[in-house]
N, C-alpha and C positions, 0 to 999 in steps of 0.2 A: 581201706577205701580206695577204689579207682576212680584219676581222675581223669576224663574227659577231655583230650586239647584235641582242637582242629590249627592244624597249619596253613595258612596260605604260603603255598611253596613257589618252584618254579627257577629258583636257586639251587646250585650247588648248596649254599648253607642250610640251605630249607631240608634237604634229600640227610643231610648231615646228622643235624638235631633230631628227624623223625627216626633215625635208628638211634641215637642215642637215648631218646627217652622213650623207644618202642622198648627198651632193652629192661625197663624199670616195670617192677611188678604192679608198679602204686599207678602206672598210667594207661591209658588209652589213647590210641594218637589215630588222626587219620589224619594225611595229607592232602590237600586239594589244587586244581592245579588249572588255570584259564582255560585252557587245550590251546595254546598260540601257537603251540610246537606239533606238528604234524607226527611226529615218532620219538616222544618221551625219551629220556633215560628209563629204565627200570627201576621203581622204586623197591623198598624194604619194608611197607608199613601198608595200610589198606588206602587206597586212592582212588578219590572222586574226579570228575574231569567238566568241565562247565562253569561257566559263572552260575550267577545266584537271583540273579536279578534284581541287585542293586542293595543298597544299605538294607530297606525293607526285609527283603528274599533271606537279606544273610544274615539278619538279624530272627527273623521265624524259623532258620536252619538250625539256629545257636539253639533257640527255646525248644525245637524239636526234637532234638537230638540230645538235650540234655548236657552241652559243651559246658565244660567250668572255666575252661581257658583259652582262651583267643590270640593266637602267634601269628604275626603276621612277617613272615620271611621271604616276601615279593621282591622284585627286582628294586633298586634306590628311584629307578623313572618310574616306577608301575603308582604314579600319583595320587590315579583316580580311583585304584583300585585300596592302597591305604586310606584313604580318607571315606571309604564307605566303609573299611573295616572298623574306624574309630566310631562312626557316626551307628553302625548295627551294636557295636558292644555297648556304646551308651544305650540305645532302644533295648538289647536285651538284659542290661543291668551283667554283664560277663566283663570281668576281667580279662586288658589284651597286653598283649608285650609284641614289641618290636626287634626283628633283628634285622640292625643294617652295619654293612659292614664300610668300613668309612674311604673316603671318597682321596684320589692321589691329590698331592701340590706338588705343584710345579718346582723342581728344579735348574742349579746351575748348568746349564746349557738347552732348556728344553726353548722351545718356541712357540709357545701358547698363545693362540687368539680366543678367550671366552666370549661366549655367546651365551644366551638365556633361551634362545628356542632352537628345531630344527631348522625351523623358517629362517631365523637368524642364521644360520652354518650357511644355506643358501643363497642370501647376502654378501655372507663377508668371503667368498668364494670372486678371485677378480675377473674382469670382463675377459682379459685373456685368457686363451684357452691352456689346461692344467691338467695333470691327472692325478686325478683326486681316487683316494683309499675312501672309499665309505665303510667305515664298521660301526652299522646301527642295525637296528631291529630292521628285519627284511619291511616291516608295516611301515616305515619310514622314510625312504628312500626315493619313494615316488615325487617328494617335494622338489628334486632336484633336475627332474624332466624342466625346472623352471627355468635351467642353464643349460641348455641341451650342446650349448661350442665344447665342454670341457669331457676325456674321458674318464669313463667310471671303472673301476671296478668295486665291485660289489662281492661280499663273504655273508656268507646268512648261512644256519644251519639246514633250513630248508631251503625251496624254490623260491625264486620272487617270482607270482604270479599276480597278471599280469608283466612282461619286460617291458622295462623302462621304455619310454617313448622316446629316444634318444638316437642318434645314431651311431654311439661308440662305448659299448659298456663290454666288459667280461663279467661273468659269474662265477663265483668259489662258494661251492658247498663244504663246510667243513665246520666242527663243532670242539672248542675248547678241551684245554688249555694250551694256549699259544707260548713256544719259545720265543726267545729275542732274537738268539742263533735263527730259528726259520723264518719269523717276523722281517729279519734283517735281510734274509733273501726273497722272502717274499716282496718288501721295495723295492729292492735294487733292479729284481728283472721286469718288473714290471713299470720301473725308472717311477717310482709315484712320485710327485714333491707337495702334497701336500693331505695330511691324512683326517679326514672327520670322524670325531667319537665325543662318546658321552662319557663322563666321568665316572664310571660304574663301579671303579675302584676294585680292589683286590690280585692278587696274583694272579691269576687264572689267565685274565686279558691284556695286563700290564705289557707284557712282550712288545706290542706295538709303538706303545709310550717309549719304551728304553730304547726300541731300534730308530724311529724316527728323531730321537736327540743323537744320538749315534751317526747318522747320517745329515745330519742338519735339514732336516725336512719340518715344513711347519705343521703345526698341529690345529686343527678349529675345535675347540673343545665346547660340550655344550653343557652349560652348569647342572647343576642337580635342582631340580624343580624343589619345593618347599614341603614337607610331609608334617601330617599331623603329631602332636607334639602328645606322645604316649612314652610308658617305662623302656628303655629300650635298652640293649649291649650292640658291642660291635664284632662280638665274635661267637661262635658256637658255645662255646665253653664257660662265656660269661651269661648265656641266655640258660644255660640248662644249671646255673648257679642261683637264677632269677628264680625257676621254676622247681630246683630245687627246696627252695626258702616258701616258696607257692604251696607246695604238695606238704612239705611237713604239717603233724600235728602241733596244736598253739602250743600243748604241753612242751613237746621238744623243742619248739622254739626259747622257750621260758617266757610267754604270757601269758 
């Protein structure tokens, strides 16, 4: 029997798992992917690109397509886009599993201000003028035209279009994984003292995290919004253990 999983990708982990369970005889995977990103990675597996049109759309897509199983390996902020995935797999009666891979804390020497929104990073940013590291989602960033005394530089994998309405930003196109080693030259010449990110967790983007405690530079950290409460792992290897146990027959399971 093949089973049917659609991924909601868009992660490194997401790109990960679809080759490893593209690799099994027993599966069918397609990955799907928002399109936020202008030029993809190249995936391993067959890829859709578009939303869905909401819990509804992705929930008629599951019943259409015949999906057994519902993965939803979206970025830890992509909020809205998990809580339509739970809200379609309940409408289409499909089993969904989670993979999020878990989020840093803060250690000895680091200098963490949490915040709960980007609005908030905005905020807690002071009246004097600073120069601020934004590493957020390029869709984000325009919150901070709200402080236009401070400068910016900006990293996004694509353009930020429109440029910020400000009058001192730089732009860095440049797409993960970040060293500490260039992290750590990356502030230095660019003298930042004070860096904004979201808590997105994992190796990939960490480099920022370890150089700015390195350098005693403060951090605005902005919490992980709250995600629907589904079966979930926090690594590749424990989701495709999930979906391993999924795909067996009850026989081989012994019930």
């Amino acid at each position: 029997m093949t089973h049917r999983i659609l991924i909601l990708g868009g992660t490194m982990e997401a790109r990960q798992l679809a080759g490893t369970l593209a690799a099994r005889a027993d599966c069918s995977v397609t990955l799907s992917l928002a399109g936020r990103t202008e030029n993809p990675i190249a995936q391993n597996v067959p890829t859709r690109v578009g939303g869905f049109g909401g819990a509804g759309g992705l929930a008629a897509y599951l019943n259409d397509m015949r999906i057994d199983l519902l993965i939803d390996a979206t970025h830890p902020y992509a909020a809205h886009i998990s809580a339509n995935a739970a809200q379609a797999a309940r409408m289409a009666g499909a089993p969904i599993f989670a993979l999020l891979r878990p989020g840093w804390d803060p250690v000895e020497g680091d200098r963490w201000s949490e915040v709960d929104t980007v609005g908030d990073a905005v905020q807690a940013l002071s009246a004097r003028p600073r120069r601020v590291f934004l590493a957020l989602g390029r869709q984000e960033v325009a919150a901070f035209e709200a402080t236009p005394q401070h400068h910016y530089l900006i990293r996004s994998v694509d353009p930020v279009q429109p440029k910020l309405a400000v009058p001192d930003a730089d732009y860095l196109l440049s797409r993960g994984p970040f060293r500490e080693d260039d992290e750590r030259t990356l502030l230095e010449n660019h003298r930042i003292d004070v860096v904004v990110s979201k808590n997105s967790g994992g190796a990939a983007t960490y480099g920022k995290i370890a150089a700015a405690r390195a350098l005693g530079i403060d951090v605005i950290m902005v919490r992980r919004p709250v995600l629907p409460d589904v079966p979930s792992a926090e690594t590749v290897d424990a989701l495709a253990a999930m979906v391993d146990h999924f795909v067996e027959p009850a026989a081989e399971r012994g019930v």
